[in-house]
C-alpha positions as CSV (number, residue, x, y, z in Angstrom):
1,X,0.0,0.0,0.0
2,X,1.6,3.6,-0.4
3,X,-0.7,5.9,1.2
4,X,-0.6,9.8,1.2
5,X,2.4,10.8,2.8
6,X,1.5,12.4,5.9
7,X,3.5,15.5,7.3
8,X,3.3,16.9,10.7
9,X,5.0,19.8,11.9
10,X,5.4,18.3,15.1
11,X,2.8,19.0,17.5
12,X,1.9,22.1,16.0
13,X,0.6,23.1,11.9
14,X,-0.7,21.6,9.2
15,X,0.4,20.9,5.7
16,X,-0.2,22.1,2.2
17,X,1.6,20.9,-1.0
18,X,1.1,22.5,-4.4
19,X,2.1,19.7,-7.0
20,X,1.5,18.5,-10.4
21,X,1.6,15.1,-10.7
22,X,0.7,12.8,-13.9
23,X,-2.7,12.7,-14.2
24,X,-3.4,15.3,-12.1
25,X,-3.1,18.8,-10.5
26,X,-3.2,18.8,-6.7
27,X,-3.1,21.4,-3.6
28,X,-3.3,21.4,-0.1
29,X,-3.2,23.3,3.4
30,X,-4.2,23.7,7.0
31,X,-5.1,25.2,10.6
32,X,-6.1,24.7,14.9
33,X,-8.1,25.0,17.9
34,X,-9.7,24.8,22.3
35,X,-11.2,21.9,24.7
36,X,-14.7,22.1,25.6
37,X,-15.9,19.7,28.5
38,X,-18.4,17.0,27.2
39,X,-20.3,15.0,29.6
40,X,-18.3,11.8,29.0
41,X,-19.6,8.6,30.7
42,X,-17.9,8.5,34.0
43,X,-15.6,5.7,35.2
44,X,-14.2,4.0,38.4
45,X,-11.0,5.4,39.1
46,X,-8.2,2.0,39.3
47,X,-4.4,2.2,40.4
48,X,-2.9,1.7,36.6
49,X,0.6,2.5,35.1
50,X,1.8,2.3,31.9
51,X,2.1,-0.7,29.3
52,X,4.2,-1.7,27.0
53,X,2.4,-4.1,24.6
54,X,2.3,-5.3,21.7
55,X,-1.0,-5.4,21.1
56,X,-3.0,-4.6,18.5
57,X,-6.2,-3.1,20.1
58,X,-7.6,-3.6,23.7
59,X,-10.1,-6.1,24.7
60,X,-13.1,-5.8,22.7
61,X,-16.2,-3.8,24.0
62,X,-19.0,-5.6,25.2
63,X,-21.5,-2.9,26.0
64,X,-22.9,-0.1,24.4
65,X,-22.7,3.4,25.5
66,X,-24.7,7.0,24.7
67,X,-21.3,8.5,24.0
68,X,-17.4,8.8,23.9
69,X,-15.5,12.1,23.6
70,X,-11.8,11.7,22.6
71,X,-8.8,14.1,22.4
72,X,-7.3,14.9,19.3
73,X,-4.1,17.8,19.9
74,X,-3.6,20.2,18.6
75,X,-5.7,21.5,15.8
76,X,-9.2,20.2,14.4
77,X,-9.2,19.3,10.4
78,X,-9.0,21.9,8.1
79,X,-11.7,20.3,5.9
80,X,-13.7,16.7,5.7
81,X,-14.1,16.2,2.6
82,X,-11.6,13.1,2.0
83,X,-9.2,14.5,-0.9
84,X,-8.3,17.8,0.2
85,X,-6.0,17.3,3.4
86,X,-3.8,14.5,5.4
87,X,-3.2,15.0,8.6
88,X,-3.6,13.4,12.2
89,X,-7.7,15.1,12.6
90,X,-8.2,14.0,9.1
91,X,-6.8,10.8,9.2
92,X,-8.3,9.6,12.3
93,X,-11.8,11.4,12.1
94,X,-12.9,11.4,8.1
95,X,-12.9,7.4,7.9
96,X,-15.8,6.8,10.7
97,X,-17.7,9.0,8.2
98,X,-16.6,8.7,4.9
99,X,-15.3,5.0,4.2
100,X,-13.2,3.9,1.3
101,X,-13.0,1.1,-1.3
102,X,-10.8,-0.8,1.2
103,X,-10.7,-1.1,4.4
104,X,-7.1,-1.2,6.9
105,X,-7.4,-3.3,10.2
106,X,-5.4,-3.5,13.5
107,X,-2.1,-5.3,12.1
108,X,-2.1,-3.0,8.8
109,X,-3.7,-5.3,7.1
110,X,-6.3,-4.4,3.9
111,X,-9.5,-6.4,3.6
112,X,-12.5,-5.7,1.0
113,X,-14.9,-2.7,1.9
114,X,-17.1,-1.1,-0.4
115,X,-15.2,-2.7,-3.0
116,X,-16.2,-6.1,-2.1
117,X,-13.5,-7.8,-4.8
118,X,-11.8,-7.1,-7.0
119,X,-9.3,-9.2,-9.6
120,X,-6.3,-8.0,-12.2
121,X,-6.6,-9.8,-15.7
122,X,-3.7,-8.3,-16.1
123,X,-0.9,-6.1,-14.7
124,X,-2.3,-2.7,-16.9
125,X,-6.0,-3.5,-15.6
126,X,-8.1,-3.6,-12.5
127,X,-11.8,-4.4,-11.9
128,X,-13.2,-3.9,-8.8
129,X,-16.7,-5.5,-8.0
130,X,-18.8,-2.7,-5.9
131,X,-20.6,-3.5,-2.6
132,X,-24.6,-3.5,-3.3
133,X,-27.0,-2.7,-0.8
134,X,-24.9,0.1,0.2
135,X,-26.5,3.7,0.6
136,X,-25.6,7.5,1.1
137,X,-27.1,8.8,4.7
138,X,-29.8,10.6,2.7
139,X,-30.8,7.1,1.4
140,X,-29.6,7.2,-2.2
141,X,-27.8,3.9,-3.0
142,X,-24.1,4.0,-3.7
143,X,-23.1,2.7,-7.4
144,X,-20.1,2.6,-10.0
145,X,-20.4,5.7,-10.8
146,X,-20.5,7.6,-7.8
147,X,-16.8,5.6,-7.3
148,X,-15.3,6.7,-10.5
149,X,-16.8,10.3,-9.9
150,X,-14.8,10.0,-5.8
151,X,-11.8,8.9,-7.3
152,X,-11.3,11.5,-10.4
153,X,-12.3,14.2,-7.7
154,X,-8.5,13.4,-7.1
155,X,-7.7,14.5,-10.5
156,X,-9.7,17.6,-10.4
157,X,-7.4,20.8,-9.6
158,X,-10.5,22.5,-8.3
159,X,-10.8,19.8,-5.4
160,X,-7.3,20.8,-4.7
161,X,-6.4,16.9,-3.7
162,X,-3.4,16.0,-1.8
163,X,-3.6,12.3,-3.3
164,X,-2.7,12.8,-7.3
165,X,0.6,11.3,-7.0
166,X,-1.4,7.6,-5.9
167,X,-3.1,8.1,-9.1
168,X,0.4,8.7,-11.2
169,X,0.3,5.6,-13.4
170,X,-3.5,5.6,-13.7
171,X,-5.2,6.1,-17.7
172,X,-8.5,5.6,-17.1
173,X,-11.3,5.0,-14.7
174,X,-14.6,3.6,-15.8
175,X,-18.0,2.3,-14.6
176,X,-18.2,-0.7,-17.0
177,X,-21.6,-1.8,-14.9
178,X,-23.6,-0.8,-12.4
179,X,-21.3,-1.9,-9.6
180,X,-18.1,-2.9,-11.9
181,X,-15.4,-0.3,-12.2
182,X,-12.4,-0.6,-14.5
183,X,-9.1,1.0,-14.0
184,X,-6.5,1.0,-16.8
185,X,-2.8,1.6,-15.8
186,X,0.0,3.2,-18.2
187,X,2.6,0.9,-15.9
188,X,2.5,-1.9,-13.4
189,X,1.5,-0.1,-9.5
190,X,1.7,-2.9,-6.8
191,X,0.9,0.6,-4.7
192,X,-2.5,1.5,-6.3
193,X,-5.2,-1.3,-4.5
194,X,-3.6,-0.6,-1.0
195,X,-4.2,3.3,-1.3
196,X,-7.5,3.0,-2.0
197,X,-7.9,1.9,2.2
198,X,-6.5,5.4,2.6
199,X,-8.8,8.8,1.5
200,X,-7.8,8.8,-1.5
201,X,-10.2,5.9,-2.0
202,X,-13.1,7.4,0.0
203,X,-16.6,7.8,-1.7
204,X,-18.8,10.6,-1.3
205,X,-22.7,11.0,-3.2
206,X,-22.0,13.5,-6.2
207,X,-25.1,15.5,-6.3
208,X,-24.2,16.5,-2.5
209,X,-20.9,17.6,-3.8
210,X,-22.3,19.9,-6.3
211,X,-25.0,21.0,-4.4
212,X,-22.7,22.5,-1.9
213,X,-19.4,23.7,-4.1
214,X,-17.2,24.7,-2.3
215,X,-19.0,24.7,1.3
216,X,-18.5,21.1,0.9
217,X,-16.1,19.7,3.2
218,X,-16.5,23.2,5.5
219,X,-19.3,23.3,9.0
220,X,-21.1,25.1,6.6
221,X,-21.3,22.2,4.1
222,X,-20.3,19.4,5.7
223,X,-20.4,15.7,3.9
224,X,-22.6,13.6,2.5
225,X,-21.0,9.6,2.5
226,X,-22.0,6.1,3.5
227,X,-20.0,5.5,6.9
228,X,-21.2,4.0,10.3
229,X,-21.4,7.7,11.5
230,X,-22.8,10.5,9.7
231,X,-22.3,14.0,11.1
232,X,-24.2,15.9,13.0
233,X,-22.6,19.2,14.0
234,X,-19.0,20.9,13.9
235,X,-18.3,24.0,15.0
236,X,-14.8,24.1,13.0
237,X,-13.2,25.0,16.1
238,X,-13.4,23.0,19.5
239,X,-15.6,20.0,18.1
240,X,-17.1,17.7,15.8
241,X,-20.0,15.5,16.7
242,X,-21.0,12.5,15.0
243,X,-23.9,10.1,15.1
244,X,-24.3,6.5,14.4
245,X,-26.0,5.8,11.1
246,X,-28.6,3.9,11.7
247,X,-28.8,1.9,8.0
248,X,-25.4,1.3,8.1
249,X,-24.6,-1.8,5.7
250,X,-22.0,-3.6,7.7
251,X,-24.0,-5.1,11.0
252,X,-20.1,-5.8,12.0
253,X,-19.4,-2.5,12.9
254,X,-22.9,-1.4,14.4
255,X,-21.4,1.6,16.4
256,X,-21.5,1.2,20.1
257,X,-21.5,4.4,21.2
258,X,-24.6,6.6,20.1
259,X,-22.9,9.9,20.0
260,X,-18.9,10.1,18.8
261,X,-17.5,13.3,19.6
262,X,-14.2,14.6,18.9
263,X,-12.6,17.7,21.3
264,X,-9.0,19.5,20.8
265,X,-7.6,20.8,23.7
266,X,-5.3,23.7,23.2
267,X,-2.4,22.8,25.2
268,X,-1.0,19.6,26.0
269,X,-1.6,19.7,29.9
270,X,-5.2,20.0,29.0
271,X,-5.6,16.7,27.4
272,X,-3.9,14.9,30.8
273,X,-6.2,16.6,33.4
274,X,-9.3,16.3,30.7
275,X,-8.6,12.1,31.3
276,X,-8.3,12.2,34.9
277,X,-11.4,14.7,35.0
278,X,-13.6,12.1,32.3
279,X,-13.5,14.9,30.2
280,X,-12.4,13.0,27.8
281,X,-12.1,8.7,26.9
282,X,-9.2,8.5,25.2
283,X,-6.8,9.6,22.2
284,X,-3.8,8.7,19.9
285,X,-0.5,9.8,19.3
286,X,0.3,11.9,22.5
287,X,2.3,14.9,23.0
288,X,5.8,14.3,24.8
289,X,4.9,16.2,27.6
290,X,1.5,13.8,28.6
291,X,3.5,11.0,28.6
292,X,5.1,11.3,32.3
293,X,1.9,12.1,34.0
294,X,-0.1,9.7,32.4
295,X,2.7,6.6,32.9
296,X,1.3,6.4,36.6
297,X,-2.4,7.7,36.0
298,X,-5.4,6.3,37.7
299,X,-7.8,7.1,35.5
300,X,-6.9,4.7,33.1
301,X,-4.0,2.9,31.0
302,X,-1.1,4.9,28.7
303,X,-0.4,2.0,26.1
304,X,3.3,2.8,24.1
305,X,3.8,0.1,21.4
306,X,7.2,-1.8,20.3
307,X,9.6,-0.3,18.1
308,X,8.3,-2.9,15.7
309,X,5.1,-1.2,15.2
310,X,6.5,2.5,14.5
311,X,5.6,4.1,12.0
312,X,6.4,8.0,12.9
313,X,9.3,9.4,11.9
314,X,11.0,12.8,13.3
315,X,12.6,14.1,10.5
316,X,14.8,17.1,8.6
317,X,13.7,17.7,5.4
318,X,16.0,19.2,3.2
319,X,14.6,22.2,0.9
320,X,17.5,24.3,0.8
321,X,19.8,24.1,-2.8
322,X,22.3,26.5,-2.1
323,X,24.8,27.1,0.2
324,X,26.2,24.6,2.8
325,X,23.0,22.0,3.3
326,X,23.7,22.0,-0.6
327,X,27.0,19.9,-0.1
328,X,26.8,15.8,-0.1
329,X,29.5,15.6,2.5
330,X,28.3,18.6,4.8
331,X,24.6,16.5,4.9
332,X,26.2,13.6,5.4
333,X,28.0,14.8,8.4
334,X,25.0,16.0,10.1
335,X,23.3,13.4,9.9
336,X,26.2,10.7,11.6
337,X,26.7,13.8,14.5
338,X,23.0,13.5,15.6
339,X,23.0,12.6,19.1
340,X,19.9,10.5,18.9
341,X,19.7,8.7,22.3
342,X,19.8,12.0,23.5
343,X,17.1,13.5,21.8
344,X,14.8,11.0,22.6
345,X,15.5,11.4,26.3
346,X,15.2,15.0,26.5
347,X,12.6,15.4,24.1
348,X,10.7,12.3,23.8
349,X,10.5,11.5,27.0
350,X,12.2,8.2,26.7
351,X,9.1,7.1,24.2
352,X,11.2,6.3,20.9
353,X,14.1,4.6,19.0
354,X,16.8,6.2,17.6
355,X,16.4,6.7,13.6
356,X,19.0,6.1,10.5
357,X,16.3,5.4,7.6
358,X,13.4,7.0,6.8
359,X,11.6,4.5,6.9
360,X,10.7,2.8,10.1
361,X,10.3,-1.2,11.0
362,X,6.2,-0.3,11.1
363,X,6.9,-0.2,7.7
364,X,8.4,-3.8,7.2
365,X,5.0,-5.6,6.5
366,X,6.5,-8.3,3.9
367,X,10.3,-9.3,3.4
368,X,10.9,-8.7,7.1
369,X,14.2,-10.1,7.5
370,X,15.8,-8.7,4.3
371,X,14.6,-5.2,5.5
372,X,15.7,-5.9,8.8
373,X,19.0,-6.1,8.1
374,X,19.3,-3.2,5.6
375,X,18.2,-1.4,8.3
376,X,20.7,-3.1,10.5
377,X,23.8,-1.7,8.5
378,X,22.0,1.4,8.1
379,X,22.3,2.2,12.3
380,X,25.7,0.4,12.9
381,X,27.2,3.1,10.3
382,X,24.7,5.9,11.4
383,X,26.4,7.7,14.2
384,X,30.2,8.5,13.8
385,X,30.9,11.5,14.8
386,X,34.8,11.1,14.1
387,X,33.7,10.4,10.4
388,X,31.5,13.4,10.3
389,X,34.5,15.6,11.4
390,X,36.8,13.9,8.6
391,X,33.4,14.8,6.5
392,X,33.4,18.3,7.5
393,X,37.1,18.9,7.1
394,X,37.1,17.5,3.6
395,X,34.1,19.7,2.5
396,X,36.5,22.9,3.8
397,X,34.9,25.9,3.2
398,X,31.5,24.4,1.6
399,X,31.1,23.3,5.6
400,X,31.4,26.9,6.9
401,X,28.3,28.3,6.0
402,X,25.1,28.5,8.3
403,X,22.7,25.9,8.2
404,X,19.1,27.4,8.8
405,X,16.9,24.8,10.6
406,X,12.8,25.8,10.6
407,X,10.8,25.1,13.6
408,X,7.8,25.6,15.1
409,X,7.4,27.4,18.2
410,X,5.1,26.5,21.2
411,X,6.5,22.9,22.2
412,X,9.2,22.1,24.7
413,X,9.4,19.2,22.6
414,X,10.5,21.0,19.3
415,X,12.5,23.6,20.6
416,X,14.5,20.6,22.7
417,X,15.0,18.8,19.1
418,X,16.2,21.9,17.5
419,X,18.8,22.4,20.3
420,X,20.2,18.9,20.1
421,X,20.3,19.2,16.6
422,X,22.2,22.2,16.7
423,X,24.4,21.0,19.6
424,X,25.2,17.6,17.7
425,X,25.8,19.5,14.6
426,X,28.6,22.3,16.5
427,X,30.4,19.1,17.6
428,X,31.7,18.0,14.8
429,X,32.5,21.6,13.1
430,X,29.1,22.7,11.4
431,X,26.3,25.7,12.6
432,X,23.3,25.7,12.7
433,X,20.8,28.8,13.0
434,X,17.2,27.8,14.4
435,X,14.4,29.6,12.6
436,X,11.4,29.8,15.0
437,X,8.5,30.0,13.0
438,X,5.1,31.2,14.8
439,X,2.9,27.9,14.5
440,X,-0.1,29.5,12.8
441,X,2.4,30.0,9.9
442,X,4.6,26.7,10.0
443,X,1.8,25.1,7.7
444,X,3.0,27.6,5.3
445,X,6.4,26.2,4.7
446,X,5.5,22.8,3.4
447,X,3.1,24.8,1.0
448,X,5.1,27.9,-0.4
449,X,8.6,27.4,-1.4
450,X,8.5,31.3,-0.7
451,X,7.5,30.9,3.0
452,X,11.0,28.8,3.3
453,X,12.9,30.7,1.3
454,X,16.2,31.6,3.5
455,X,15.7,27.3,5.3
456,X,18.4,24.8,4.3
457,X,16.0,22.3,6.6
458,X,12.3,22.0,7.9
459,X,11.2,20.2,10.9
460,X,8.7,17.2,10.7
461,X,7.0,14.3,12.6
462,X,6.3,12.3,9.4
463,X,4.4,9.2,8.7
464,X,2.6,7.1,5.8
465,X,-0.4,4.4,5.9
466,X,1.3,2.0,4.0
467,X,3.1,-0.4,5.7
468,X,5.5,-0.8,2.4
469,X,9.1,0.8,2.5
470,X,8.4,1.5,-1.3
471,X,5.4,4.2,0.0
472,X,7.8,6.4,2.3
473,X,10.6,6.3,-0.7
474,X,8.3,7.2,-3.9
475,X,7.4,10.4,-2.1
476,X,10.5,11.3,-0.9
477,X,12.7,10.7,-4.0
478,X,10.7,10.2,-7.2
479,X,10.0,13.7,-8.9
480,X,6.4,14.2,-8.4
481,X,6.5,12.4,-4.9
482,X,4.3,14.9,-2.2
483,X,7.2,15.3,0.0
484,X,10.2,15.8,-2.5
485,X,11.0,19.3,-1.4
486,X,14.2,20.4,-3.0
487,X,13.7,18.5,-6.4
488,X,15.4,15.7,-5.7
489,X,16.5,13.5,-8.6
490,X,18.5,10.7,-8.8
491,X,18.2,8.9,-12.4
492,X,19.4,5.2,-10.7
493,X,16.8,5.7,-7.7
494,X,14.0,6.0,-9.9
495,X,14.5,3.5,-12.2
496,X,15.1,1.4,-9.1
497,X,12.2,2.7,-7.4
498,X,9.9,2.4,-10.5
499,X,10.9,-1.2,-11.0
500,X,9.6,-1.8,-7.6
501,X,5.9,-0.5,-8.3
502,X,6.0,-3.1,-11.2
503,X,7.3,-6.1,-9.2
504,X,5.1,-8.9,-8.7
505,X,7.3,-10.5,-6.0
506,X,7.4,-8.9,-2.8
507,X,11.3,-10.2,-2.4
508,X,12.2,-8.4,-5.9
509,X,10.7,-5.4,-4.4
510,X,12.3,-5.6,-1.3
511,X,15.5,-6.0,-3.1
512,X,14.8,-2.9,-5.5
513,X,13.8,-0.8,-2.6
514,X,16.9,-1.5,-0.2
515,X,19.1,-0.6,-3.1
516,X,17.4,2.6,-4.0
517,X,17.2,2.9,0.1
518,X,20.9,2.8,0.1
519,X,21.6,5.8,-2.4
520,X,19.1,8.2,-0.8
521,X,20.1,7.6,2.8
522,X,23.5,8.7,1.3
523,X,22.1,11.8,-1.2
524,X,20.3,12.8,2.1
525,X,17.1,14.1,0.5
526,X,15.4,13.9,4.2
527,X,17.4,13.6,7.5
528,X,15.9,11.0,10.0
529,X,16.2,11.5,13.8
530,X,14.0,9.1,15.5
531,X,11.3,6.7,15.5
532,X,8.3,7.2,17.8
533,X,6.1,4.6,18.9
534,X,2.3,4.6,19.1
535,X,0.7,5.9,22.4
536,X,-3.0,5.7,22.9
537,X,-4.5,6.6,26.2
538,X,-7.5,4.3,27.2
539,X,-9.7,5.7,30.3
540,X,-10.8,2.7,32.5
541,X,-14.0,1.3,31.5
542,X,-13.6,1.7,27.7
543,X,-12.4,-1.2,25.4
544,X,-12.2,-1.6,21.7
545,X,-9.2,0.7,21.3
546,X,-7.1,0.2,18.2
547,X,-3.6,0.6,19.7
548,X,-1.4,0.4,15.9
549,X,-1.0,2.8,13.1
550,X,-4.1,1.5,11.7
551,X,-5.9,4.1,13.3
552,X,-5.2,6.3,10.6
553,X,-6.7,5.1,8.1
554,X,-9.4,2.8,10.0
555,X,-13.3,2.5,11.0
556,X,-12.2,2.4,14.7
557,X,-14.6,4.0,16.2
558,X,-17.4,2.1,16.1
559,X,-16.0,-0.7,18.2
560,X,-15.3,1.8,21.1
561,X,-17.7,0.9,23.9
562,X,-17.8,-0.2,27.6
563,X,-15.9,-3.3,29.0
């Protein structure tokens, strides 16, 4: 699967990429938000600390409840209508509401959704069999059409979709029946059928769409789509409400709680005291700074998953062309001075690996072993900081200019990264400047080259739904990847990266990718720090918590209910 390259500016803005890619013209950007107390179902307050598991979700739920409020820090979406953004709201809200072709489960695995089946006569063609029975919330049943009109909304420069590069190798899309659709390819993409579990697959009821323009997707607007909830209100600020859908098609994921509401507290500290208060049920992907209170909380469980699972990525993206950042050896030798251990200790708060790829062992869902030990001679030769001093020296005055690192202000978290960075880099002989950028306007810089102009390097907490190597490195280093900042192209990385997209054997592609692996974790488009595991907070009494990745691009939260 190679799912929409996600990019976080840390615990702080949103992204917006203007590309052109293949078939399509796409655009994207972002903003933020306060907590509002909802009167969450209370719970018995039990002695709990934190656990390390390697679980995939909590106990199921086995009761149902008339609501759950969880935490989501530190911004609500931008939009919900499914193409135009990818971020953590989006990601984590959109798909309770707005459901795609296929579906991920706990373990990152795909299974058939509305697309029931599907089969490939041949590598150029797909035809995927559509789920009958199913209907929009106003009723109307869902056909072939309305999926070919969801997925060339993607295509559309007016819908300003983040996902046109999934779509790259696509030349047609076609109802060829009521519920058959066709999709012709102008090359082999073993990437294509796992996307579709992400947004970019998502189907939403055309007429809606046009009826509303461009309110769609806004509180004015809102959605109209085919999911187990179906909105009710959202104030674009401090909420968003859903309610279950009472037709919903698949009995499976009946939702158990009545209302689903969805609060963003404006601070960190808020979300802690909003779980001990019952505030608030639960929530994903926690800030640094709520991980020490809530290790020994009583008012529920902190859960951090193995590095195994991680699939976020603290990075340095390099958009600078000029100058020292410019140099092979001078990137080189920042990245083998990082003092990673020690960033994840001061910053992390212990929760993370150190970093060497970019991409992550979440990511290692086939050809485990053989990406494994890439990965292993990746880290053994990652941190030297006698070789980055030889570097340095041998770069001579190339290494002498400033190296201006973007960050985002507001978060202990950031500015501790940026200081390390800065210390690791002064160690062996190279400076950099940090460049606080207010956090209203960090969004900017993944979305106007002239809102970084003057960076060398932008901060990020990056991470993709695809559990496929191949996903992190097609939008990092092939041409019109979403997150190929500086123009970044090497001729032997994309034939070796392309070749991948058309293997039919995951070992071959495994193979292509660690070699193409190899050359970009020496070219240095991005710079990877650390690896951060997945935290979810559970309050006591609720179970059916997805505790992976998957719960970015999931139907999770219909299973949440009582113990």
């Amino acid at each position: 699967m190679k799912a929409t390259f996600r990019i976080r500016a840390a615990i702080v803005a949103v992204v917006g990429i203007v590309m052109t890619v293949g078939y399509a013209a796409v655009a994207a950007s972002q903003p933020r938000a306060r907590a509002v107390r909802h009167a969450a179902v209370r719970h018995a307050a039990v002695s709990s600390t934190a656990v390390s598991s390697t679980a995939l979700t909590t106990p199921p739920a086995k009761r149902a409840l008339s609501s759950v409020t969880w935490a989501i820090f530190p911004y609500p979406p931008s939009s919900i209508d499914p193409v135009k953004y990818n971020d953590y709201p989006e990601d984590i809200i959109i798909p309770n509401m707005c459901e795609s072709l296929v579906r991920q489960v706990p373990g990152m695995r795909t299974v058939p959704n509305l697309a029931q089946s599907w089969t490939q006569p041949n590598p150029l063609t797909l035809v995927l069999t559509i789920r009958r029975g199913v209907r929009f919330w106003d009723g109307t049943p869902m056909t072939a059409a309305d999926v070919v009109y969801s997925l060339e909304r993607n295509l559309q420069p007016s819908a300003q979709s983040i996902y046109g590069s999934v779509f790259h190798n696509v030349k047609s899309m076609t109802a060829t029946g009521a519920y058959q659709v066709t999709i012709k390819f102008s090359a082999p993409d073993v990437t294509f059928l796992p996307e579709m579990a992400t947004l970019a697959g998502a189907v939403v009821e055309p007429a809606y769409v046009k009826k509303e323009g461009s309110k769609f997707g806004t509180p004015a607007g809102g959605v109209m789509c085919t999911g187990p909830y179906q909105l009710k209100s959202w104030n674009g600020t401090s909420s968003l409400v859903m309610t279950a859908n009472p037709h919903y098609w698949d009995t499976a994921l009946t939702p158990k709680a009545k209302t689903f509401t969805f609060e963003w507290p404006t601070d960190p500290g808020q979300i802690a005291s909003g779980y001990e208060s019952g505030a608030l049920d639960g929530g994903f992907f926690l800030s640094a700074v709520d991980i020490p209170p809530l290790r020994s909380s009583s008012a529920g469980k902190l859960y951090i998953g193995p590095a195994s699972q991680s699939m976020e990525v603290i990075s340095l993206i390099v958009v600078g062309t000029k100058g020292a950042i410019a140099n092979p050896l001078v990137r080189r030798a920042l990245y083998l001075s990082i003092n990673r251990p020690g960033l994840i200790t001061a910053a992390e708060a212990g929760a993370g690996t150190p970093g060497y790829a970019d991409a992550s062992p979440g990511y290692f869902s086939y050809a485990q072993s053989q990406y494994a030990a890439a990965y292993a001679g990746l880290a053994k030769a990652g941190a030297n900081r006698a070789l980055a001093r030889q570097l340095v020296k041998q770069a001579g005055a190339a290494a002498k200019g400033q190296i201006v690192l973007a960050i985002p202000s507001g978060t202990q978290e950031v500015a501790d990264i940026g200081a390390i960075v800065q210390q690791s880099a002064a160690s062996v002989g190279l400076h950099v400047a940090l460049h606080t950028v207010p956090n209203a306007q960090y969004g900017a810089v993944f979305s106007d080259p002239a809102a970084r102009k003057g960076d060398d390097l932008i901060f990020t907490i990056n991470y993709d739904q695809d559990p496929d190597p191949l996903a992190i490195y097609d939008d990092i280093a092939l041409p019109f990847g979403i997150s190929n900042f500086a123009s970044y192209d090497n001729p032997a990385v994309v034939k070796l990266l392309e070749q991948a997209r058309a293997a039919a054997s995951a070992a071959t592609r495994a193979q292509l990718v660690i070699r193409a692996q190899a050359t970009i974790m020496q070219d240095l488009p991005w710079i990877p720090l650390a690896f951060r595991p997945n935290t979810t907070f559970v309050r006591n009494g609720i179970c059916g918590v997805p505790l992976d990745f998957s719960a970015m691009a999931s139907i999770w939260a219909p299973l949440i209910g009582g113990c």
